[in-house]
Backbone as JSON, one array per atom type, in Angstrom:
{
  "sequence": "XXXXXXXXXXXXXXXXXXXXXXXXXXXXXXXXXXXXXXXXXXXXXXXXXXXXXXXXXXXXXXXXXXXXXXXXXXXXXXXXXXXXXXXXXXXXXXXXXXXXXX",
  "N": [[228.79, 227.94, 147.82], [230.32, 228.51, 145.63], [230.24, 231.27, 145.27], [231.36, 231.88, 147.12], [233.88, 231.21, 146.41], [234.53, 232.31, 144.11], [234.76, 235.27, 145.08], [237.11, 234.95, 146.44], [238.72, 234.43, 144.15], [238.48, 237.07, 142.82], [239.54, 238.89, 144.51], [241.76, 237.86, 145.29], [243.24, 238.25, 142.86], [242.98, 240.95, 142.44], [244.53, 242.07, 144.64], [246.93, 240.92, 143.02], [247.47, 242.57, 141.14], [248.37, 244.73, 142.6], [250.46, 247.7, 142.57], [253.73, 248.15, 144.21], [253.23, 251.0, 145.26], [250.47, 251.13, 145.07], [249.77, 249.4, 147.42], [251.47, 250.16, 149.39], [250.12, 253.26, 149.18], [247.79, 252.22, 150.29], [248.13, 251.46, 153.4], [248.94, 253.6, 154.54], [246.35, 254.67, 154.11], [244.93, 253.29, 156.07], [246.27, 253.25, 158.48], [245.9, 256.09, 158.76], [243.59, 256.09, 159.49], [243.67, 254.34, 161.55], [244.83, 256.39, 163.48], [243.24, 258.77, 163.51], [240.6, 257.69, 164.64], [241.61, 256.97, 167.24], [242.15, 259.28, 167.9], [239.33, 260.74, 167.64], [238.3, 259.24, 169.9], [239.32, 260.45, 172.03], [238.75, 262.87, 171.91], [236.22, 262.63, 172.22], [236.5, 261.47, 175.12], [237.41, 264.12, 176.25], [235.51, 265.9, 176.09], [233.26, 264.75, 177.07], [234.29, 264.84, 180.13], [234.12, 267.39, 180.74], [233.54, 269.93, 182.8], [230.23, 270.78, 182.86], [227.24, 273.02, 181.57], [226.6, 275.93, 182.82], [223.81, 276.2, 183.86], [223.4, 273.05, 184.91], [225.16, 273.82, 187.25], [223.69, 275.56, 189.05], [221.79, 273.36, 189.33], [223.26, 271.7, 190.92], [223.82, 272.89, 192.93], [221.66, 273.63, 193.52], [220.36, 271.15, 194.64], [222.24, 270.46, 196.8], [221.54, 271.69, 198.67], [220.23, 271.43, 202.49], [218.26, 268.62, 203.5], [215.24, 267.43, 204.88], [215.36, 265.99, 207.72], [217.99, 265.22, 207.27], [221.19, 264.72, 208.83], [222.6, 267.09, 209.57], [224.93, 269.24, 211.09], [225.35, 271.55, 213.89], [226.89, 275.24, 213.2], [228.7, 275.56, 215.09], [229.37, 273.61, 216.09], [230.28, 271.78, 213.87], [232.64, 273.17, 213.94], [233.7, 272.31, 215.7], [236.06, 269.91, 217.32], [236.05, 266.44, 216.8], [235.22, 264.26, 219.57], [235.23, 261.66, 221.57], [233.83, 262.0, 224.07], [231.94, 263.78, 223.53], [230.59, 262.6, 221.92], [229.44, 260.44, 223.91], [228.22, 261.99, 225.23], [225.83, 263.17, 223.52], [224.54, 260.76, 222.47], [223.91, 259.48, 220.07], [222.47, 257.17, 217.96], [223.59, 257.09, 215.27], [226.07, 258.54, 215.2], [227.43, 257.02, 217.5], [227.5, 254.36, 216.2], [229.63, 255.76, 213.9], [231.56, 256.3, 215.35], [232.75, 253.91, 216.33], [233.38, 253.09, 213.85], [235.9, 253.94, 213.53]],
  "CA": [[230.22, 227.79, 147.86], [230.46, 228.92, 144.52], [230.24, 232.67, 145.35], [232.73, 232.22, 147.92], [235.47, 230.58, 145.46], [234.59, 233.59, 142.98], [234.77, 235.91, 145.6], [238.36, 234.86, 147.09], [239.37, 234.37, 143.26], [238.44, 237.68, 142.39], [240.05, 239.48, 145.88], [243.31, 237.54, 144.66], [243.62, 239.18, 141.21], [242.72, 242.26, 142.31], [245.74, 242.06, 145.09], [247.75, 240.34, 142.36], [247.47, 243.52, 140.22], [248.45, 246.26, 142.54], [251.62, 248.03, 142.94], [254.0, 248.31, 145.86], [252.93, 252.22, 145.49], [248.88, 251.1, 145.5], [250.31, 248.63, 148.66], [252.0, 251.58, 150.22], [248.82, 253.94, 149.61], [246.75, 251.6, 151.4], [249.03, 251.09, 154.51], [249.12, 255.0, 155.03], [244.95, 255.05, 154.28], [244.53, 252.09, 157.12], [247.23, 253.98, 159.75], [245.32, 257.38, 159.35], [242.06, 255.82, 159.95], [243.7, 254.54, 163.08], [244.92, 257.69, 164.24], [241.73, 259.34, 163.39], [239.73, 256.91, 165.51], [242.3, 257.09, 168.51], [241.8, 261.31, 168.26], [238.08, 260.71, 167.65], [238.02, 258.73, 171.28], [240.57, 261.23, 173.22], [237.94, 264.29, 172.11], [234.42, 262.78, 173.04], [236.52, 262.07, 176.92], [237.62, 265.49, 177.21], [234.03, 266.47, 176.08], [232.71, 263.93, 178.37], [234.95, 265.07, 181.41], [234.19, 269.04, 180.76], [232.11, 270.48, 183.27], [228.39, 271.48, 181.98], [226.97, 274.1, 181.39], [226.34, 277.02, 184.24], [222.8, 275.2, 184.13], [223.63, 272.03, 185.75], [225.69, 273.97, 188.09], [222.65, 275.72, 189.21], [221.14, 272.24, 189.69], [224.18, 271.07, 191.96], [223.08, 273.59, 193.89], [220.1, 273.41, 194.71], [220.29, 269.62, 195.15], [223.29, 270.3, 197.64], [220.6, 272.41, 200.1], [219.88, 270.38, 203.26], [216.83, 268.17, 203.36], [214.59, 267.54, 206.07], [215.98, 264.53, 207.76], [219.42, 264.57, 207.13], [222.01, 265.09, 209.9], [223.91, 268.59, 209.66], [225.42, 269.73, 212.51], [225.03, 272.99, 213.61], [228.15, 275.71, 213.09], [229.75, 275.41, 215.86], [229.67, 271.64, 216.54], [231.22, 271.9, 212.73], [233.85, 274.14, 214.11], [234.51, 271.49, 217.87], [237.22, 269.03, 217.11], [234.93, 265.4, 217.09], [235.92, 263.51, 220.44], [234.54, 260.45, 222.19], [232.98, 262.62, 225.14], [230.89, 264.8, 223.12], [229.92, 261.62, 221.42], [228.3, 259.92, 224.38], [226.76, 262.73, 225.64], [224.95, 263.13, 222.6], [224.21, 259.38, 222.55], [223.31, 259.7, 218.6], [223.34, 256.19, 217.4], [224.21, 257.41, 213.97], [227.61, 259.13, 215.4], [228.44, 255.9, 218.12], [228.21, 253.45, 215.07], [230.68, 255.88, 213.49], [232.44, 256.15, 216.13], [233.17, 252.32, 216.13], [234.04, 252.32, 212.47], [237.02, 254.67, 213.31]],
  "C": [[230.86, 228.46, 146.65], [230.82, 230.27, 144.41], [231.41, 233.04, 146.34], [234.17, 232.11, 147.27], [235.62, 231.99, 144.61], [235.13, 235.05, 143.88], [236.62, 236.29, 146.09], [239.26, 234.77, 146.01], [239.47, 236.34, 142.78], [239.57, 238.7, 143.51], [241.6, 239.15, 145.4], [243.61, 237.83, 143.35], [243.42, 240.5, 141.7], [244.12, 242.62, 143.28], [246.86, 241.49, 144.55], [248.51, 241.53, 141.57], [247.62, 244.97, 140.75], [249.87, 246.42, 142.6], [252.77, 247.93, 144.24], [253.64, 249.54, 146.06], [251.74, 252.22, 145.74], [249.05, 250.56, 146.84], [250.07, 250.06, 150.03], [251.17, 252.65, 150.92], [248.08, 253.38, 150.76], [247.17, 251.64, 152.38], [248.63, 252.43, 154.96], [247.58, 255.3, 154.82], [244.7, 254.36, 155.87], [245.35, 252.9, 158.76], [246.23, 255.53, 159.77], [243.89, 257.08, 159.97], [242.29, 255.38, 161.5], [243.95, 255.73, 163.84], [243.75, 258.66, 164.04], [240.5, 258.31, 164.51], [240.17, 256.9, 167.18], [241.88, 258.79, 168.78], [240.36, 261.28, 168.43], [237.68, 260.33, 169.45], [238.56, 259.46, 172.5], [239.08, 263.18, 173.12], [236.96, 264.18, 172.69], [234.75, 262.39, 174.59], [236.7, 262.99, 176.99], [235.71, 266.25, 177.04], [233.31, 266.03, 177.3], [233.5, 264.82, 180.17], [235.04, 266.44, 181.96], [233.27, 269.41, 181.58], [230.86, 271.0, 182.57], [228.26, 272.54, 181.91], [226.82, 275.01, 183.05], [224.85, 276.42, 185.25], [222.53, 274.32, 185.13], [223.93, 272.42, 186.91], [224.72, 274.6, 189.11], [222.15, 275.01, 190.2], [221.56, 271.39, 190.99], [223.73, 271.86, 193.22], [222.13, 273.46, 194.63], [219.88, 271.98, 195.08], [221.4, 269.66, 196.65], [222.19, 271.08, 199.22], [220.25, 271.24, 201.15], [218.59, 270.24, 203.21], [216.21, 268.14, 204.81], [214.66, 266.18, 206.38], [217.18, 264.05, 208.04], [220.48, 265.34, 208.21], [223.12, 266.05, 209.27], [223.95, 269.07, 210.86], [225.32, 271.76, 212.82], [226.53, 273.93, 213.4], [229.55, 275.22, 213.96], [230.04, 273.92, 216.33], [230.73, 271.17, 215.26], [232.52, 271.97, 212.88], [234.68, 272.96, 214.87], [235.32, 270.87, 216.81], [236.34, 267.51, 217.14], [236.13, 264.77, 217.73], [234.56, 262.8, 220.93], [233.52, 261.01, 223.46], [232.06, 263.31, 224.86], [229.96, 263.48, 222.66], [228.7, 260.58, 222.55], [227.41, 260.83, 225.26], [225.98, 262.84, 225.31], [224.2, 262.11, 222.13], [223.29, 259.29, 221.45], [223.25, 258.32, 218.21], [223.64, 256.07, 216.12], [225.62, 257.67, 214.15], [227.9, 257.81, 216.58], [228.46, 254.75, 216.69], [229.1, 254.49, 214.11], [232.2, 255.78, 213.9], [233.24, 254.85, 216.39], [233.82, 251.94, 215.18], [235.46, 252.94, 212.51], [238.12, 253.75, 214.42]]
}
């Protein structure tokens, strides 16, 4: 307890003994540190939010190629207009449960 009394005695002399110009200083050290911390957080999102390198893009790539498995349609089915008649001809039940959700 002892170190705490000394501690809060000493903290209060030392703020006993400054100026309103040491005051002042401090105020305008404590405000730039916020605005330095607010700029600090506004640069690492735009960093964050910058596209990558050419690299990655690369990567998007080749991850975007169709797999073996996955339903792509062929051009021209791309091209049709999607209607309910094509749908049960094709009697997909991947495309009638979409068809349901619409």
């Amino acid at each position: 307890m002892n170190i705490f009394l000394q501690a809060k005695h000493a903290f209060l002399t030392w703020m006993n003994e400054l100026s309103a110009a040491d005051s002042a200083l401090l105020g305008i050290i404590g405000f730039g540190l916020m605005i330095f911390s607010v700029s600090a957080l506004l640069v690492q999102r735009h960093l964050e939010s910058r596209p990558k390198s050419p690299h990655s893009d690369a990567h998007q790539i080749k991850s975007s190629l169709p797999l073996p498995g996955l339903r792509v349609g062929r051009p021209q089915e791309r091209q049709r207009k999607f209607n309910a008649s094509w749908l049960k001809a094709k009697q997909d039940p991947f495309l009638t449960r979409l068809e349901r959700l619409n």
